[in-house]
C-alpha positions in Angstrom: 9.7 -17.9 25.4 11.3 -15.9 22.2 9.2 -14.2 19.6 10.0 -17.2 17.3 8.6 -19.5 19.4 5.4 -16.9 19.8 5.3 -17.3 16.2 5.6 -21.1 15.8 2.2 -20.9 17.9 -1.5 -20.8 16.5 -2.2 -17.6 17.5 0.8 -15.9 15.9 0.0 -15.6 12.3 2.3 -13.1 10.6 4.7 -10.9 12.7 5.1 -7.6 11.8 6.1 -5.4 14.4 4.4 -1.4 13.7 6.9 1.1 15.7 5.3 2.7 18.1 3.4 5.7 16.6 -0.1 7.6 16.7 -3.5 5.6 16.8 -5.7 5.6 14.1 -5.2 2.8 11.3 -8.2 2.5 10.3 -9.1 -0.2 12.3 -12.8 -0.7 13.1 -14.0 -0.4 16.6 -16.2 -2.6 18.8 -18.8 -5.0 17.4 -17.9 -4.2 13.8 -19.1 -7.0 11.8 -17.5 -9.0 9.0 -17.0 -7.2 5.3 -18.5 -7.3 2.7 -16.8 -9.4 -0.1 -17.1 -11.6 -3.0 -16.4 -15.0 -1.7 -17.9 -18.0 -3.0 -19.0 -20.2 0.0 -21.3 -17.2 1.2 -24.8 -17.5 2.4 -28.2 -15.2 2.1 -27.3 -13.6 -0.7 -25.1 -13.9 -4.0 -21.8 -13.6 -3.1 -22.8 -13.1 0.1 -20.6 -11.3 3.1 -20.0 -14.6 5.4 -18.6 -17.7 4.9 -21.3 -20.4 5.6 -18.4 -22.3 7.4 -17.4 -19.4 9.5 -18.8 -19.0 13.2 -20.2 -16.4 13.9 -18.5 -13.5 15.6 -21.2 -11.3 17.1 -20.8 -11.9 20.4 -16.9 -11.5 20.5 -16.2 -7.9 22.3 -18.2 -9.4 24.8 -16.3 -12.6 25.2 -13.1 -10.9 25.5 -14.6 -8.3 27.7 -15.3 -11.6 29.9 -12.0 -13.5 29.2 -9.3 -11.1 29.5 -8.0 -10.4 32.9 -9.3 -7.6 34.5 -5.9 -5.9 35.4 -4.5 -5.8 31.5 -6.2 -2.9 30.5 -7.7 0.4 31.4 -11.6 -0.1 30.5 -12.8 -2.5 28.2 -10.2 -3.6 25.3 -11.3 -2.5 21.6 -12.4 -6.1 19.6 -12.4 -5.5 15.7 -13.7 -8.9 13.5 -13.7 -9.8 10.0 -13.7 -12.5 7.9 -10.1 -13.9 9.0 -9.0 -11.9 12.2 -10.0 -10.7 15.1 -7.7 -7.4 16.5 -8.0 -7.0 20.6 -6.2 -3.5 21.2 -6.6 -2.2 24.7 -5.1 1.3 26.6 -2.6 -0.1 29.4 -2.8 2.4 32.8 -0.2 5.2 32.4 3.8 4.5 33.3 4.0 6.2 36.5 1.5 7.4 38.6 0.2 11.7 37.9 2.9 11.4 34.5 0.2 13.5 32.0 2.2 12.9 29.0 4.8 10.1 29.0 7.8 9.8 26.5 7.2 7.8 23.1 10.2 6.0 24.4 8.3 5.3 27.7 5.1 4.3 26.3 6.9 1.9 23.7 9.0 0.3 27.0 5.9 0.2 29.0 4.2 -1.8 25.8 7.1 -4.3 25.0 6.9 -5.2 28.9 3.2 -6.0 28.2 4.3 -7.7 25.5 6.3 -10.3 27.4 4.6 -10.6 30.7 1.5 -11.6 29.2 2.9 -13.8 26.3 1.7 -16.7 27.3 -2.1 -16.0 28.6 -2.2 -14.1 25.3 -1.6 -17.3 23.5 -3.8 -19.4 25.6 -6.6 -17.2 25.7 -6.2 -16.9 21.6 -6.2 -20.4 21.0 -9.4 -20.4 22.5 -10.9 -17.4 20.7 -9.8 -19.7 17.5 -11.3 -22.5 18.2 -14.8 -20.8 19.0 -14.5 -17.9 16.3 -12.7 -19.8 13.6 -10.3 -16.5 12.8 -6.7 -15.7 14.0 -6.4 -13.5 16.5 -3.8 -10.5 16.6 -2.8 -8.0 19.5 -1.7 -4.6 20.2 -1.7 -2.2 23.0 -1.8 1.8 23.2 -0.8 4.1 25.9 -1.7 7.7 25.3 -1.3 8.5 21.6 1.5 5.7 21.1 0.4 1.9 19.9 1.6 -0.9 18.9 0.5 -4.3 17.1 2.4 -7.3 18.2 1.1 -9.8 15.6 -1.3 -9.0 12.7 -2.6 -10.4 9.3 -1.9 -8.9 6.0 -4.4 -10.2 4.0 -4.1 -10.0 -0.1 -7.0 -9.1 -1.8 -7.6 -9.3 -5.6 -9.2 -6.5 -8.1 -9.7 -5.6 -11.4 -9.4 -2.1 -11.7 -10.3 0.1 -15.3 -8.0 2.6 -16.8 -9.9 5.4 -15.0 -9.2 3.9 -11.5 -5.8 3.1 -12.6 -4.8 6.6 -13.0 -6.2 7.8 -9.6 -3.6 4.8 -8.3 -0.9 5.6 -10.3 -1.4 9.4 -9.7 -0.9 9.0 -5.7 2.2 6.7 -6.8 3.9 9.5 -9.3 3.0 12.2 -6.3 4.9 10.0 -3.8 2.0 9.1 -1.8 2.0 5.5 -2.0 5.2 3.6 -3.7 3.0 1.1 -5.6 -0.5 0.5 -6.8 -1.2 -1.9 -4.1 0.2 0.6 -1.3 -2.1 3.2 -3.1 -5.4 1.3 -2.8 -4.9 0.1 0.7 -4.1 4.1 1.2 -7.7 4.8 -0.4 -9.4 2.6 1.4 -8.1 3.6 4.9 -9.2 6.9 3.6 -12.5 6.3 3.0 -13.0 3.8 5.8 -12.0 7.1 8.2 -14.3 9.3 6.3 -17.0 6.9 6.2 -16.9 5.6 9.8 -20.5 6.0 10.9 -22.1 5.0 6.9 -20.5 1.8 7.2 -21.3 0.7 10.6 -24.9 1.4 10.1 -24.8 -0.5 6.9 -23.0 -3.6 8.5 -25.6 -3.5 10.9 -28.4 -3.2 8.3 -26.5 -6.4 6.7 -26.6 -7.9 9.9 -30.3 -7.7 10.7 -31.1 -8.5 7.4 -29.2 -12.0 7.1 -30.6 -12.4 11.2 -34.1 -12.6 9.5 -33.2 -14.5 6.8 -32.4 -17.5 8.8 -35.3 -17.3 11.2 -37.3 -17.6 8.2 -41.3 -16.8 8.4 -43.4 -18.5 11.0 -45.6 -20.9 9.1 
């Protein structure tokens, strides 16, 4: 099956192929829950961090531990969720047998294989993850220091932003940094996300326990 059939699938959303390169996006790791946001159609609180007609999506890096096939990976696959994708990366077992560091032309070969031979249980097995979470779902695989998404969401998200911010943006932008604002803030806030890591985790789980007792509700 060719990539523009992958695409003309449910599972594909927007292909945009990352060359191979080092981990760490910014992506968040297992059992991260949905962000914060702004969006009307929340529920607990104003403007609340969930869409009321979203699943929920708790319990996903635990389906996937129990879905995928136990011979794609090397341990458990990481599961990242928000509000409109869910990201399954896993580390695929090394390219040859006692190799301690292979080539980055290797590991991207050994990925693109991946790629293909597993195409269609991808799609299957995301069709389902769709139907029961209610977000896309994107892949990618890693070997070593080398990774790749397949398919992935690009998601745009509006802001208004005072002078004062403006200038930070437009400083990164003048320095080379970042060619545009837009590039600039998503620049900032993979910053901060990596800076951040353990704050925010413990404050989504906060969020999480919080909402959890919410809808229990007191025992009258």
């Amino acid at each position: 099956m060719s990539a523009e059939e992958e695409r003309s699938q449910a599972d594909a959303g927007q292909e945009s192929e990352q060359g191979a390169g080092p981990r760490g996006r910014g992506h968040r790791g297992p059992g991260a829950g949905p962000r914060r946001g702004g969006h009307r159609g929340g529920f607990g609180r104003p403007g609340g961090w969930q869409h009321a007609e979203l699943p929920p999506a708790d319990d996903a890096p635990d389906w996937f531990a129990g879905r995928l096939p136990s011979d794609w990976f090397v341990g458990q696959a990481s599961v990242s969720v928000d509000r409109e994708e869910i990201i399954v990366t896993g580390e695929l077992p090394p390219v040859a047998e006692g190799a301690d560091a292979p080539s980055d032309a290797a590991a991207a070969g050994r990925i693109s294989r991946f790629r293909e031979d597993t195409r269609t249980e991808r799609m299957k097995i995301a069709a389902e993850a769709e139907a029961r979470y209610g977000r896309k779902v994107s892949w990618g695989a890693e070997i070593g220091d080398t990774g790749v998404l397949f398919t992935h969401l690009s998601v745009p998200v509006m802001t208004r932003l005072r002078q004062p911010e403006r200038q930070v943006l437009d400083t990164l932008v003048d320095a080379g940094v970042a060619r545009s604002r837009s590039e600039a803030l998503s620049w900032a806030v993979n910053l901060v996300g990596q800076h951040t890591d353990e704050w925010l985790a413990n404050l989504r789980q906060a969020m999480a326990e919080v909402d959890k007792l919410r809808a229990q509700g007191p025992d009258l």
